[in-house]
N, C-alpha and C positions, 0 to 999 in steps of 0.2 A: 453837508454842513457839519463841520467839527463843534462838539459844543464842548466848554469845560465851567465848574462852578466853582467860584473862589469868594471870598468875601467882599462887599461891596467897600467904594472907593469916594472920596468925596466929590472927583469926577464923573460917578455915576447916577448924580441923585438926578439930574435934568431927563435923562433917557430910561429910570425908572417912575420918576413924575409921567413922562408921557406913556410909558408901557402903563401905566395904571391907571391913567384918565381913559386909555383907549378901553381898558376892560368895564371901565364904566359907561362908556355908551353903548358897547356892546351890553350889558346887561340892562339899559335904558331901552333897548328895543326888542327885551321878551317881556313874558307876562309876570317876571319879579322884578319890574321897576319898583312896584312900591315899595315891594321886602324889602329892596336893596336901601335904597333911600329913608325907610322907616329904620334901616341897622347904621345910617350912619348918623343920624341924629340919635341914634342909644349910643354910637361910642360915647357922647360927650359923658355919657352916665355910668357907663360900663363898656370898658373893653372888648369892641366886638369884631370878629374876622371883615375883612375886607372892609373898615368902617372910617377908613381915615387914610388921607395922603401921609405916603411915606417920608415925605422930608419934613414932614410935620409931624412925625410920630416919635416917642420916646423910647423906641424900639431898643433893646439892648444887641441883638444880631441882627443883619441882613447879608445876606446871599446873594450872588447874583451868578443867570446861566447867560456866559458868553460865548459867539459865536469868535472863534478864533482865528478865523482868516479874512473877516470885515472889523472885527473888536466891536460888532454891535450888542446890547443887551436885550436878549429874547425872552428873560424869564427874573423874576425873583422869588424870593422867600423869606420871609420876615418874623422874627421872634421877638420875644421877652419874657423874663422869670415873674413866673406863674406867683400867683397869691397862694397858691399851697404849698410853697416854700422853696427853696433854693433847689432843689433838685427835681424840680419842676417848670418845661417854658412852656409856656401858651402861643400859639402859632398866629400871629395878627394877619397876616395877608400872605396871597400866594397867587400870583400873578403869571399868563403866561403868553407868549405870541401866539397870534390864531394862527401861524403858519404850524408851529409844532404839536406832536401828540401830545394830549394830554395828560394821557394814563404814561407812556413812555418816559416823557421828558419831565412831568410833574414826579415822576416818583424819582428820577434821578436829584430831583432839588431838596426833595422830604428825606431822599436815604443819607445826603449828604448834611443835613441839619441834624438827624439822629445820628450822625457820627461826632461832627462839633460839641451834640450836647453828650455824649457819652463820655467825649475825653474831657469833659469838665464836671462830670456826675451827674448830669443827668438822666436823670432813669425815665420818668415822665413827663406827657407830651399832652397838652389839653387845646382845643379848639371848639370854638365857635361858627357854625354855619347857618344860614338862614335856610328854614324847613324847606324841602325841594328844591334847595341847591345843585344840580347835576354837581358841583365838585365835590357834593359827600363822599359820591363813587369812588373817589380816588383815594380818600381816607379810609374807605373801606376797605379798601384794594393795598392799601398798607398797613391791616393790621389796628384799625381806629376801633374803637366800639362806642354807642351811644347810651349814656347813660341817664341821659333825662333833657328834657323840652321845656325850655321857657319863654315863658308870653309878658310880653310886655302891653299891658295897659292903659291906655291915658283917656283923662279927662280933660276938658278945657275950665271947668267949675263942678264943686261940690255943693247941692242944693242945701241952706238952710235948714239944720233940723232941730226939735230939744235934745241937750244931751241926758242920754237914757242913764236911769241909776243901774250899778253894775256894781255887785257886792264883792271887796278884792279887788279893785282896781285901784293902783295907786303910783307914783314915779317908780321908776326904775333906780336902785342901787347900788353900789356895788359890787358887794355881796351876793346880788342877785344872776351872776354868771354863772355860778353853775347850775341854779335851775333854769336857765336861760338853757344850755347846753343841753340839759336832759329834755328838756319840752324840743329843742332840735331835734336829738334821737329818736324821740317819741313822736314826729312826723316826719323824718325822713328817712323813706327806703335806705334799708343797712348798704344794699348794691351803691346808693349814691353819695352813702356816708360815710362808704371807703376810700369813694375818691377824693371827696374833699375834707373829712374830718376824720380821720379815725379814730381818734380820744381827746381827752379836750385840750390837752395843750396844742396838738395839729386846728383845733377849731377857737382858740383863743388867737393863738397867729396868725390863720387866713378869715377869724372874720373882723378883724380889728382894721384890714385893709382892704373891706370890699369883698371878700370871694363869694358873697351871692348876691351882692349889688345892690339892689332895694331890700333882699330879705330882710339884711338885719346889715345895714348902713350903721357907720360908727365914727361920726365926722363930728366934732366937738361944736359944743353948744346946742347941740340938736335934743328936741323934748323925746323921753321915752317911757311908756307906760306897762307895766305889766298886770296880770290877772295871776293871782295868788288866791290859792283856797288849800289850805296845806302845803301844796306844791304850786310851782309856775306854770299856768296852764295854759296863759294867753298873754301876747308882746304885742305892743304897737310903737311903732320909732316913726319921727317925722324928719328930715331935710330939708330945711328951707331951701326954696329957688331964688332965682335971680338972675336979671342980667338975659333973658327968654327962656330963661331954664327951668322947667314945671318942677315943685317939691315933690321931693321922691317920698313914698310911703311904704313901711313896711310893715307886714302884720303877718303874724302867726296865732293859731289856734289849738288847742288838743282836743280831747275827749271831756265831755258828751259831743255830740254832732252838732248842737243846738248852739255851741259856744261861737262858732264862725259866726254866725247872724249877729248876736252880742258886742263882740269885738269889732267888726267891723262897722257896725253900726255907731259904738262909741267914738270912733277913730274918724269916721268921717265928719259926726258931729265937733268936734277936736279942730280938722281941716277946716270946715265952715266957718266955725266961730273965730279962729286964730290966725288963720294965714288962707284966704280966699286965693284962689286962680287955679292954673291948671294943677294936674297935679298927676302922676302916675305911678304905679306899682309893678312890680316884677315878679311872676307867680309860678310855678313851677308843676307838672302837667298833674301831680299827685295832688296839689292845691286846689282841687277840681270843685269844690266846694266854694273858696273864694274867688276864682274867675265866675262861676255864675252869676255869682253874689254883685260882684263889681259890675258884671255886664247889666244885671240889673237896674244898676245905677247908673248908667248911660257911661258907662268906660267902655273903648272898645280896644281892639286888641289890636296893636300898630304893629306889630312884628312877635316874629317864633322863631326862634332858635331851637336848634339841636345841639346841645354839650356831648363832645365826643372823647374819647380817651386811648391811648396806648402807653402800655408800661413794657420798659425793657429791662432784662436782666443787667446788672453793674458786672463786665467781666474782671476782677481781681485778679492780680498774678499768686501763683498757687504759690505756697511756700517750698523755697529750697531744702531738701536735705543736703547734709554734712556728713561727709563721712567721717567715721571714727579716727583715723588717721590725722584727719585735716582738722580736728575739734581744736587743736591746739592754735590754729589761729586765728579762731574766734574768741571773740572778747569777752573775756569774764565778768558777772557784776552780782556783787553779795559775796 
């Protein structure tokens, strides 16, 4: 079988629709049916690997590997520019026929997506997998590393509570971004807050559009509250849902340890009283404090993700010397 990978065609979405529904019953009959199924109802919430039919996705690249001497489609690969900015895609799906290797023929479609994104500047490559995915191996296998785990959990209701007095609590404004920011760096591992934030202009533009999804949501008209005692110490943002969609909830905490019980305690009091039904959060594996906390409250954890990362060098053409001779016709200026 000759295979070659060229970019997809608008005659190819029918025979990637069914290359991609086949990968879904194949993974309907191992033991990550739910994963799978629990990651495609979080795309509606955040963009997640394998979470959504490709003709239906707002993918900015697809790829596809064809067989060249039937012109059948065995394989794709599917992007879009990443929330951590232009020179970053996020890898949506990667699909491939049970007849080919996986490690073989999947790295030929990943080596040829890092070249696409190379000659457009791309340097980094971010991906979503569901925890015990066998296809991690293959992002492994190309240089991926994992930089952090996230749990998505949901409620179907938040029980009625009083809301508890909380000294410092009060809206969110908008002066309040940069200690927003620094209460980020001050719970998130610097390892992860390389990849998504490295100062706050990188962390004012990926989270203004989602790049931690429920963390710290930023969809207009949405209530947000902060914990201020000198500094910003504690955030809670709410999403209305709608339409079957559970309000997304976000909440952060710092130091003392005591404060995570506080805050989220307020927050849910918040949810009950304001906007009752389902309701779920995104928490991320260092948040080890508030996934307790929620499990406590009857949230349970519908899916885990693994965030994975590779960065490539920009190769630049080196600059030309001139010899002295030839200096005269180059162009002068000044």
């Amino acid at each position: 079988m000759t295979l070659k990978v060229r970019p997809a065609q608008l005659k190819d979405l029918a025979a990637i629709e069914a290359l991609y529904r086949q990968q879904v019953r194949e993974a309907e009959r191992t033991p990550l049916k739910r994963q799978f199924a629990s990651t495609r109802l979080w795309f509606l919430l955040n963009n997640t690997f394998a979470s959504i039919l490709p003709i239906t996705s707002t993918a900015d690249y697809v790829y596809v590997m064809e067989d060249a001497r039937r012109h059948s489609i065995q394989g794709f690969v599917q992007a879009e520019t990443a929330a951590l900015g232009p020179n970053a895609w996020q890898i949506l799906n990667l699909c491939l026929s049970p007849d080919l290797d996986r490690f073989n023929d999947g790295t030929a479609l990943l080596d040829h997506l890092f070249n696409e994104g190379l000659n457009r500047g791309v340097t980094k490559f971010v991906v979503r997998v569901p925890v015990d995915d066998p296809v991690a191996d293959l992002f492994r296998a190309r240089g991926f590393t994992a930089y952090a785990t996230e749990h998505a959990l949901l409620s179907e209701t938040v029980a009625p509570r009083p809301t508890p007095a909380l000294s410092g609590w009060r809206p969110m404004r908008r002066d309040d971004e940069l200690g927003l920011y620094l209460l980020y760096c001050a719970t998130t591992p610097k390892s992860v807050a390389a990849v998504e934030a490295a100062n706050f202009a990188e962390w004012r533009r990926s989270s203004a559009i989602g790049l931690r999804g429920a963390r710290i949501p930023r969809r207009a008209g949405q209530p947000r509250f902060v914990l201020e005692r000198v500094q910003v110490i504690g955030w809670m943002s709410l999403a209305p849902g709608g339409g079957g969609r559970p309000h997304t909830l976000g909440v952060m905490a710092g130091q003392p340890p005591d404060l995570w019980p506080a805050v989220l305690q307020r927050s849910l009091a918040y949810v009950a009283q304001h906007h009752p039904g389902p309701v779920w959060c995104s928490l991320r594996h260092y948040d080890e404090a508030g996934i307790r906390l929620l499990r406590g409250e009857g949230f349970e954890v519908i899916a885990s993700q693994t965030l994975m990362v590779r960065e490539l060098p920009l190769k630049v053409p080196a600059r030309m010397r001139v010899r002295v001779k030839d200096k005269r016709l180059v162009p002068q200026y000044g």
